[in-house]
C-alpha positions as CSV (number, residue, x, y, z in Angstrom):
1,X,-146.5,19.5,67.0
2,X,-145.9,16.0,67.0
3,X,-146.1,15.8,63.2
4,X,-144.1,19.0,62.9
5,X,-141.1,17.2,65.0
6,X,-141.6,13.8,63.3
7,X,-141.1,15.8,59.9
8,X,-138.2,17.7,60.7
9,X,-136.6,14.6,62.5
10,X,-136.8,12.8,58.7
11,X,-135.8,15.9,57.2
12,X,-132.5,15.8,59.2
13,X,-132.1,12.2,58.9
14,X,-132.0,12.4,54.6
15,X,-129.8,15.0,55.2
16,X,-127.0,12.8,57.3
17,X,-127.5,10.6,54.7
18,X,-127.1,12.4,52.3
19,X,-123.6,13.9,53.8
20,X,-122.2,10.6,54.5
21,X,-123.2,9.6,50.7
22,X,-121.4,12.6,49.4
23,X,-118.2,11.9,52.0
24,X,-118.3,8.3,50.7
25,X,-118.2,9.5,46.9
26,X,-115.3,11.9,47.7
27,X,-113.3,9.4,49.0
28,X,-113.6,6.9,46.4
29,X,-112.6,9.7,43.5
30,X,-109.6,10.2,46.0
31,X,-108.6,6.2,46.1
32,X,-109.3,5.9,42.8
33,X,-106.4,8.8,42.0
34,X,-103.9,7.0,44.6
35,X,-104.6,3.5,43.0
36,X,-104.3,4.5,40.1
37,X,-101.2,6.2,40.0
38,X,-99.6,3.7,42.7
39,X,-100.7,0.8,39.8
40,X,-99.1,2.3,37.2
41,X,-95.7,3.2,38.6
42,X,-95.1,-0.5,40.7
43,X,-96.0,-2.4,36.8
44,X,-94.4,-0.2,34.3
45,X,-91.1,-1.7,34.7
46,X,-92.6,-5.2,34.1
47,X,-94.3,-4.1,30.8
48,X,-90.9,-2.6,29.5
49,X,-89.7,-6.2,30.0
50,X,-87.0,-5.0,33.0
51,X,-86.0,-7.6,35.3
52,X,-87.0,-8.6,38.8
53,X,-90.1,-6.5,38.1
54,X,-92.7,-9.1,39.0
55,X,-93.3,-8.3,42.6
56,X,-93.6,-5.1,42.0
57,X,-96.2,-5.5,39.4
58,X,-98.2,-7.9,41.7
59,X,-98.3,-5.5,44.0
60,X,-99.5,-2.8,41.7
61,X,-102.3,-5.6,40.5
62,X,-103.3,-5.4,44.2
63,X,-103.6,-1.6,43.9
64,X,-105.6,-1.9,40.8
65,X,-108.0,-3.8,41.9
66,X,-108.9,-1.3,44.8
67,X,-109.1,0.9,42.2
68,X,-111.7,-1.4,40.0
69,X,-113.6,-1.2,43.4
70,X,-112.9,2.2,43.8
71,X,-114.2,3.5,40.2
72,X,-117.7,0.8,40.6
73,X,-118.3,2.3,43.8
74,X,-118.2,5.5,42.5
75,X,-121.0,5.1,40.1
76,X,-123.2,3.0,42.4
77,X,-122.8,5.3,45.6
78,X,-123.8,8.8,43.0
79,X,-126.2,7.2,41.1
80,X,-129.6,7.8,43.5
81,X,-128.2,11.1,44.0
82,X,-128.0,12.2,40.4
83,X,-130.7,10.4,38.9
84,X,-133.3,12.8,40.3
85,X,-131.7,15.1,37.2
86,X,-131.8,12.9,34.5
87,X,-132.3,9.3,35.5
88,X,-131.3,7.9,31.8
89,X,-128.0,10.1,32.0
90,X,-127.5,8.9,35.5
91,X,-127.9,4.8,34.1
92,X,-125.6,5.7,31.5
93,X,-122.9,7.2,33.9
94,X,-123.3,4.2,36.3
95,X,-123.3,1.9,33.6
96,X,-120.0,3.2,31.9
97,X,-118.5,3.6,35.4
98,X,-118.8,0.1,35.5
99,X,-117.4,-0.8,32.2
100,X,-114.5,1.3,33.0
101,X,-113.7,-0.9,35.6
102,X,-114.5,-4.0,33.8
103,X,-111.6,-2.6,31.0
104,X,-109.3,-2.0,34.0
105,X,-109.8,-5.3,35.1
106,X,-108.9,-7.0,31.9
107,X,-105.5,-5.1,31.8
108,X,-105.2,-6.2,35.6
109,X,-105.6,-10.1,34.1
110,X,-103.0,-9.4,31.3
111,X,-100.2,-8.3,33.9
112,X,-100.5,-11.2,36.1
113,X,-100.5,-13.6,33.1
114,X,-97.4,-11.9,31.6
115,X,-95.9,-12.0,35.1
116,X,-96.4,-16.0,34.9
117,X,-95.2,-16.2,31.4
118,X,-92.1,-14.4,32.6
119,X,-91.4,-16.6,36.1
120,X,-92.1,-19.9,33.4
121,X,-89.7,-18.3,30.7
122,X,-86.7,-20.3,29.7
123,X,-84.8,-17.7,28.7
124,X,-85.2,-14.0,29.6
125,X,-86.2,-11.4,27.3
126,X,-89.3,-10.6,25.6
127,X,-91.2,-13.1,23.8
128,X,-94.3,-13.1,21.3
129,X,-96.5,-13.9,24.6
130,X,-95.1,-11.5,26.3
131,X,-95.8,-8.9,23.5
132,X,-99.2,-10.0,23.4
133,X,-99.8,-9.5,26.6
134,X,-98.4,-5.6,26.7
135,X,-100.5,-4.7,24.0
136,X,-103.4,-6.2,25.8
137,X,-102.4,-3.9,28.4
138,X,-102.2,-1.2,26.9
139,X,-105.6,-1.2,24.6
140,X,-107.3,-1.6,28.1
141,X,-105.3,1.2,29.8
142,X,-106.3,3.3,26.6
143,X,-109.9,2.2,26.1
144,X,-110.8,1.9,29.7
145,X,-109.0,5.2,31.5
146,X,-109.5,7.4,28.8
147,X,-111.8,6.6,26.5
148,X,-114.6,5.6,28.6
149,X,-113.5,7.4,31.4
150,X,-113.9,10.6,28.7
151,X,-117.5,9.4,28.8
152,X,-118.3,8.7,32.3
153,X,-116.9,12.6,33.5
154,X,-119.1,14.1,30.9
155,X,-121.9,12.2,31.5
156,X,-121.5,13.0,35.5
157,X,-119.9,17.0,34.7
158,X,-123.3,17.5,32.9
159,X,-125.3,16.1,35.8
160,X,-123.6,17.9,38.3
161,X,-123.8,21.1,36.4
162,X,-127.7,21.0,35.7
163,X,-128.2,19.9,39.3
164,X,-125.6,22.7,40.5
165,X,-124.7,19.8,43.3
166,X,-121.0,21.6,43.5
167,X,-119.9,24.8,42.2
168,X,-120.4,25.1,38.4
169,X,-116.6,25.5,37.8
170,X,-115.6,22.1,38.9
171,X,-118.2,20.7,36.7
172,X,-116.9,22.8,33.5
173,X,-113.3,20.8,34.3
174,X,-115.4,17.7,34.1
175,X,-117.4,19.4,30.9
176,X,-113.9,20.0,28.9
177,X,-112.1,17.2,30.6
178,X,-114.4,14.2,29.2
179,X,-114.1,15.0,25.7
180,X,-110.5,16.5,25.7
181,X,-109.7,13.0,27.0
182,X,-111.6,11.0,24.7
183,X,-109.6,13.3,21.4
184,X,-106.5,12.5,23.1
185,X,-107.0,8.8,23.0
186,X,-108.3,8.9,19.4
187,X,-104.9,10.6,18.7
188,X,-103.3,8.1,20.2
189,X,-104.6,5.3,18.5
190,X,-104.0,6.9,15.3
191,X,-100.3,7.3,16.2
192,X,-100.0,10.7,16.8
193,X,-98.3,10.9,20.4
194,X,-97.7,8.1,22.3
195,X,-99.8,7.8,25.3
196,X,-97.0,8.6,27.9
197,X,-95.8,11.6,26.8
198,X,-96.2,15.4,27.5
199,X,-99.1,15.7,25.4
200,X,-101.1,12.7,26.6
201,X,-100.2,13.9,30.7
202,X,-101.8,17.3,29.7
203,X,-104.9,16.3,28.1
204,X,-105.5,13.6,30.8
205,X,-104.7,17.1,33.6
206,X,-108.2,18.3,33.5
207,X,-110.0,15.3,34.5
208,X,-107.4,15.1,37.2
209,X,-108.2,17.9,38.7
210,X,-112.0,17.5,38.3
211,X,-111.8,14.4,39.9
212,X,-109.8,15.9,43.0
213,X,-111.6,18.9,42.8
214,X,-115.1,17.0,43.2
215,X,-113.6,14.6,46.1
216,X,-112.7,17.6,47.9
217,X,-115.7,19.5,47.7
218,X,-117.9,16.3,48.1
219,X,-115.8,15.7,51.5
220,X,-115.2,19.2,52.7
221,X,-119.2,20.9,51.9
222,X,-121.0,17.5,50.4
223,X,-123.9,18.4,47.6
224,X,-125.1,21.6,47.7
225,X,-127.6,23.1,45.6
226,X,-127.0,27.1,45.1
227,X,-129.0,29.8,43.6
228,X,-131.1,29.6,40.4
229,X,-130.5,26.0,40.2
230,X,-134.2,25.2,39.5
């Protein structure tokens, strides 16, 4: 009986860990949406060379760099989770999680040295250095959110759909997300649309809404395996 209660007393104890894992996760995919979005909108005025922007952009460096954090700690918190399905796929998605951030981080470095080349600036207005350091910017925001963020959902999409950790039809978001992403920034590159623009918001929508769609269910039910998932 002893054993029986000892057992089930373990049992119960992976399982709260395992909740609070999957809570964790869900809120991370959830800063990394607010961060994201709060970055982009305080520094975009700096990078179109408006004035008085700086503050504003430092600011939005500050909320980047939660969201650096936020993106790591995505991989590392999912990673003993998911590996039990595929450990190579799981090292590959923790591995280009944190890339991702790496990228992000570079563009981070590029708007605070263009916010000091602009306070040191004789005269105002745009200048080779300053030029240098948008487009630095904006490789990193194309390479970094997008293309390897293309890679990452799939990578974790596919895991979560072979494991059936949350419903199958969040992970076929993630499943068409990743690669629509990853086409969109190709197109981009090649000149097609610009990367702000009506087509770039839409292909970018579906890993949105996988991302919010796993926070959610991570936070609200945590992993859940259903049936025929073995």
């Amino acid at each position: 009986m002893s054993t029986d209660a000892g057992a089930a007393a373990h049992a119960g104890t992976a399982v709260n860990a395992e909740r609070r894992t999957a809570v964790v996760a869900g809120v991370l995919f959830l800063v990394t949406e607010v961060a994201a979005i709060a970055g982009a909108a305080l520094y975009r005025p700096l990078l179109g060379g408006g004035p008085g922007a700086d503050n504003r952009a430092l600011i939005g460096a500050l909320c980047e760099l939660v969201l650096v954090a936020a993106v790591a700690g995505t991989g590392v918190t999912l990673f003993p989770v998911v590996k039990r399905w595929g450990e190579g796929l799981a090292l590959g998605y923790l591995c280009a999680r944190l890339l991702e951030a790496a990228v992000i981080l570079l563009g981070i470095v590029a708007v605070l040295a263009l916010t000091t080349v602009r306070r040191e600036a004789a005269q105002p207005g745009a200048t080779a250095a300053d030029a240098a350091l948008v487009a630095v910017h904006d490789w990193t925001f194309l390479v970094g959110p997008n293309i390897i963020l293309g890679l990452n959902t799939a990578l974790l999409a596919w895991l979560m759909y072979r494991s059936r950790l949350v419903p199958r039809p969040i992970a076929v978001l993630g499943l068409v997300g990743g690669p629509l992403i990853c086409a969109s920034a190709a197109a981009v590159m090649f000149g097609l649309y610009a990367q702000l623009s009506v087509p770039g918001s839409l292909a970018a929508l579906p890993v949105f809404a996988w991302e919010v769609a796993l926070a959610v269910r991570l936070i609200v039910r945590g992993f859940g395996r259903t049936r025929g998932s073995d």
